[in-house]
C-alpha positions in Angstrom: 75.7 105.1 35.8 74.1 108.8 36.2 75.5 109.7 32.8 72.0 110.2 31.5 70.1 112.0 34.6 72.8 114.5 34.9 72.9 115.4 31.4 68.9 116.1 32.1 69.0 117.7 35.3 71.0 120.5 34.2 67.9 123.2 33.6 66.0 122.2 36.6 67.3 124.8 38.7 68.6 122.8 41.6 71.8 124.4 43.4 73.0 121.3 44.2 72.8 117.5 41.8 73.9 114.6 44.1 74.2 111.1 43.1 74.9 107.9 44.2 76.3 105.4 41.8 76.9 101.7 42.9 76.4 98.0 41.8 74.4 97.2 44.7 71.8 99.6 43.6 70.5 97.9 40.5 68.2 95.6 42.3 65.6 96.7 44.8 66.4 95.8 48.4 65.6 97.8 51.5 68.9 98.0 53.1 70.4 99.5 50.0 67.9 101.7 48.9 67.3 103.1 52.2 71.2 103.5 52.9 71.7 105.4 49.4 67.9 107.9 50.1 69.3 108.7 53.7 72.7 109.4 52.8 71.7 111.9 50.3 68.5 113.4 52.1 71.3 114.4 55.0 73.9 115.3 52.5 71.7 117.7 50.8 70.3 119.0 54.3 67.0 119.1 52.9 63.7 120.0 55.1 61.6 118.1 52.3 62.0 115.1 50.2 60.2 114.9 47.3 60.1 111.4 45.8 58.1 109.3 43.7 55.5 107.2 44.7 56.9 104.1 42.9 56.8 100.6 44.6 60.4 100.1 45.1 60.6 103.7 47.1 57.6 103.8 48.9 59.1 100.1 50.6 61.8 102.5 51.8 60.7 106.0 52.4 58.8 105.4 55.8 61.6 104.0 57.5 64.1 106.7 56.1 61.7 109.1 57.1 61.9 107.6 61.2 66.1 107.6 60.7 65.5 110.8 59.8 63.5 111.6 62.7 60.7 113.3 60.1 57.4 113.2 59.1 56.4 111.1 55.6 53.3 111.3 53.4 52.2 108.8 51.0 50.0 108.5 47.4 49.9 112.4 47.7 48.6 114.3 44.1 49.8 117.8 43.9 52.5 119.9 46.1 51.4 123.7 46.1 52.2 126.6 48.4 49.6 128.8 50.3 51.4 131.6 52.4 54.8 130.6 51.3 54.3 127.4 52.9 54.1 123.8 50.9 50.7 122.3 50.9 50.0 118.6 49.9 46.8 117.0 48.1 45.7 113.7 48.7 42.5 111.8 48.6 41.0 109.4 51.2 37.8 107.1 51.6 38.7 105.5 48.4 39.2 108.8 45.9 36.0 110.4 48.1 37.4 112.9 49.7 40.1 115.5 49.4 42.7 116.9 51.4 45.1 119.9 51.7 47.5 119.3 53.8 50.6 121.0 55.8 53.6 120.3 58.2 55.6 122.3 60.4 57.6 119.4 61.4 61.3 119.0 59.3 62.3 117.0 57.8 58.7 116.6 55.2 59.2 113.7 53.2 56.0 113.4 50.1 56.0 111.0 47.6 54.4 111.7 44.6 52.1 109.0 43.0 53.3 108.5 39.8 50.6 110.1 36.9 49.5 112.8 39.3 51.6 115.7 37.1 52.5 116.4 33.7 56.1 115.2 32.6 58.4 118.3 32.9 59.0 119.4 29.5 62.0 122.1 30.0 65.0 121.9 27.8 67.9 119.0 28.9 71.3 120.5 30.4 74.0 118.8 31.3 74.7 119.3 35.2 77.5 118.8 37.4 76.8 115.8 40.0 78.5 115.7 43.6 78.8 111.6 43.8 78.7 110.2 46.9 79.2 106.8 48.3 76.8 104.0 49.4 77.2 103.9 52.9 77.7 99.6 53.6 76.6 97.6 56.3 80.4 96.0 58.1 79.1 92.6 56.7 77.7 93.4 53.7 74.1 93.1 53.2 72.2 90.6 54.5 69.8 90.3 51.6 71.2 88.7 48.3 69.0 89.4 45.4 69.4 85.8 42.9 67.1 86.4 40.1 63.7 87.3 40.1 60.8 84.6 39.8 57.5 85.5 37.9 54.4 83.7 36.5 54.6 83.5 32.7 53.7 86.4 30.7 50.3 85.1 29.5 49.3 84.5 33.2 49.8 88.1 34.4 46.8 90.3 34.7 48.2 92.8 36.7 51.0 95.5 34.6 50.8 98.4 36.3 52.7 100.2 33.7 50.1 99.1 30.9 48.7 101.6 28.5 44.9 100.1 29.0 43.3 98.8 31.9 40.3 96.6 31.2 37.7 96.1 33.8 35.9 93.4 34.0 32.7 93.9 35.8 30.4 91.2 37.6 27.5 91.3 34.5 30.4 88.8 32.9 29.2 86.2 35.6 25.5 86.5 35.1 23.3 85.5 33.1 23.0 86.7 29.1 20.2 86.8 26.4 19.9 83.2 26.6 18.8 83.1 29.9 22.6 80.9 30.8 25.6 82.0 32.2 29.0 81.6 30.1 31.6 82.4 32.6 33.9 79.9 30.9 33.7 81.7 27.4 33.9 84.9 29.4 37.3 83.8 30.9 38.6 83.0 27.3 37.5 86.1 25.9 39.0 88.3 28.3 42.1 86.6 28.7 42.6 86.3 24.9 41.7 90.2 24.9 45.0 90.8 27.8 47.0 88.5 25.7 46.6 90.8 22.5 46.7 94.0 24.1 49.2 93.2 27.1 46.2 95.3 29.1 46.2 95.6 32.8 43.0 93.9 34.3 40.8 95.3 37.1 37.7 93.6 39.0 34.8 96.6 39.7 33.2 94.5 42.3 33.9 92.7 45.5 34.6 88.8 44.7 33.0 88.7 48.2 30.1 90.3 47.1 30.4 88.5 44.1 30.6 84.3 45.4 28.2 85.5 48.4 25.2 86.1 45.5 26.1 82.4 44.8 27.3 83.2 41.5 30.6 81.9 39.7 33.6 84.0 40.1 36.2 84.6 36.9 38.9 81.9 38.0 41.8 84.6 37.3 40.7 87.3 39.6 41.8 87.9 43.0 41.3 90.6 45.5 44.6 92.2 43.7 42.5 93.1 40.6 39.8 94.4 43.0 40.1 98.5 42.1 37.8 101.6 41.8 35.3 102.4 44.6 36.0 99.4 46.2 39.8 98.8 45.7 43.6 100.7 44.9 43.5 102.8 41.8 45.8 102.0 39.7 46.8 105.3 37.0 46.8 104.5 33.5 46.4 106.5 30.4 43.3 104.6 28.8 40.6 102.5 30.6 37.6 100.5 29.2 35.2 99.4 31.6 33.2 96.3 30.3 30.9 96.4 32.8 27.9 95.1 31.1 24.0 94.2 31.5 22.7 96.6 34.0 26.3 96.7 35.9 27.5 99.8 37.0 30.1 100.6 35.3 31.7 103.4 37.9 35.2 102.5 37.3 35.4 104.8 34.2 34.6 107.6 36.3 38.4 107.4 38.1 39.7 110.4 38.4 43.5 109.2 37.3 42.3 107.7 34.2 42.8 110.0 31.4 40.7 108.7 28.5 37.3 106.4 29.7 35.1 104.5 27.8 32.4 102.0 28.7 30.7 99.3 27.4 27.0 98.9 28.6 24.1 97.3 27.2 22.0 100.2 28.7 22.2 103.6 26.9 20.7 105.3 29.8 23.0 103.8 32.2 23.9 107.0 34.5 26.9 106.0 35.6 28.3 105.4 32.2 27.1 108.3 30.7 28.1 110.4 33.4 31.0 109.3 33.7 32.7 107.9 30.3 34.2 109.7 27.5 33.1 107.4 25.3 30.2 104.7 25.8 29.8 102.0 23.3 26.0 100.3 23.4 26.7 97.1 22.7 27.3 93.2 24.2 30.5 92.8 25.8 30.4 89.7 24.9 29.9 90.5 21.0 32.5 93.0 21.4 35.2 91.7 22.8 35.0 88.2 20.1 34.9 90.9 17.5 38.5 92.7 18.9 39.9 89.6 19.5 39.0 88.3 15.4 40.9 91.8 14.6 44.0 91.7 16.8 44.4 87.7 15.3 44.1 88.9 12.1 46.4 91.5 12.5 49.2 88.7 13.6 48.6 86.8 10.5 
């Protein structure tokens, strides 16, 4: 149902609205999505697509792009025009580098990543939508979506729609003031902290690096939480990088995060000061029992 788009779409200045509505749309699959992006990209005629850079589009934009017979760019940050031609930003060399880019070749499709831009903020108007249909494969689709199997809520680490992401740096696996290391308390105290807060959680150094210095590795993290300098970046409103005893905490410096804020036992710590919004001085250890004592007492 496009009931609720079209009565938003109305002020955006578009000539045309078109829309496909079908059942086969409301889960993800490639055939389907692609059939429905194709079908209106050549229905609309348009020499660029502009589409967001969302996981269940960006499966399927590349290949519309080749039935298209067009060019595709992905994770791109702003669309501008220089010369009354478009220009694309992206970054490369892990968020290093910048680049302005532009095309000749037609049809352009850019996919936005999703945080780059402010939300529009014009004034909702009901438009008129040209429906079209889902073009169907003669014998039906060859992938059946049945239900959709996922770990238990307290097990995820990874929301890439969360509100916070928590970074847990390697000073969690060293050792503390007592000259011992407590990765098992760690663990608890940072999965107790994602059960409260329903956080997304991020890993600011290589678990190679990590289990090479022969130390012990957080028995949650993979190479999936691995972000920053050295993995993805992910785009979240609020990030809090516990990065603590003399780590570096350089995730808070991401350009896609909007509000930072470290916590480092060093007050001179560069990086953090450099780089955070806000830097709290303190154990991470000490601070994280304390929020988790708050958000249980909260509950109660």
């Amino acid at each position: 149902n496009l009931d609720g788009a079209a009565a938003l779409l109305g002020g955006c200045g578009a000539a045309r609205c078109l829309g496909i509505a079908n059942p086969d749309l409301a889960q993800p699959r490639y055939a389907s999505d692609a059939a429905a992006t194709e079908a209106l990209s050549r229905a609309a005629q348009a020499t660029i697509v502009i589409a967001p850079g969302t996981s269940r589009m960006n499966r399927v934009l590349a290949g519309v792009a080749h039935r298209l017979q067009g060019r595709i760019d992905t994770h791109v940050t702003a669309v501008t025009a220089a010369q009354n031609q478009p220009v694309i930003t992206r970054w490369y060399y892990r968020q290093r580098m910048e680049a302005c880019i532009q095309r000749t070749h037609r049809p352009w499709i850019i996919a936005i990543d999703p945080g780059s831009a402010q939300p529009w903020s014009g004034q909702p108007q009901q438009a008129s939508l040209e429906m079209l249909q889902l073009p169907t494969q003669q014998n039906g689709w060859r992938t059946n979506v049945t239900g959709i199997q996922a770990p238990p809520a307290d097990e995820q680490t990874i929301r890439p729609d969360a509100e916070l992401l928590f970074v847990a740096g390697a000073g969690w696996t060293k050792k503390q003031a007592d000259g011992q290391t407590h990765v098992d308390e760690a663990a608890a105290l940072i999965l107790e902290f994602l059960k409260h807060t329903r956080a997304s959680l991020g890993s600011s150094k290589s678990l190679v690096d990590i289990s090479g210095e022969g130390q012990a590795v957080l028995p949650f993290l993979t190479h999936m939480n691995q972000v920053g300098q050295t993995g993805s970046t992910p785009r979240h409103p609020k990030g809090l990088a516990a990065c603590c005893h003399g780590e570096e905490p350089h995730t808070v410096g991401w350009r896609f995060i909007n509000e930072r804020r470290a916590i480092n036992l060093d007050p001179n710590c560069g990086w953090a000061r450099g780089k955070a919004d806000v830097l709290y001085v303190a154990d991470a250890f000490a601070v994280m029992r304390k929020l988790n004592e708050l958000f249980a007492a909260q509950k109660r």
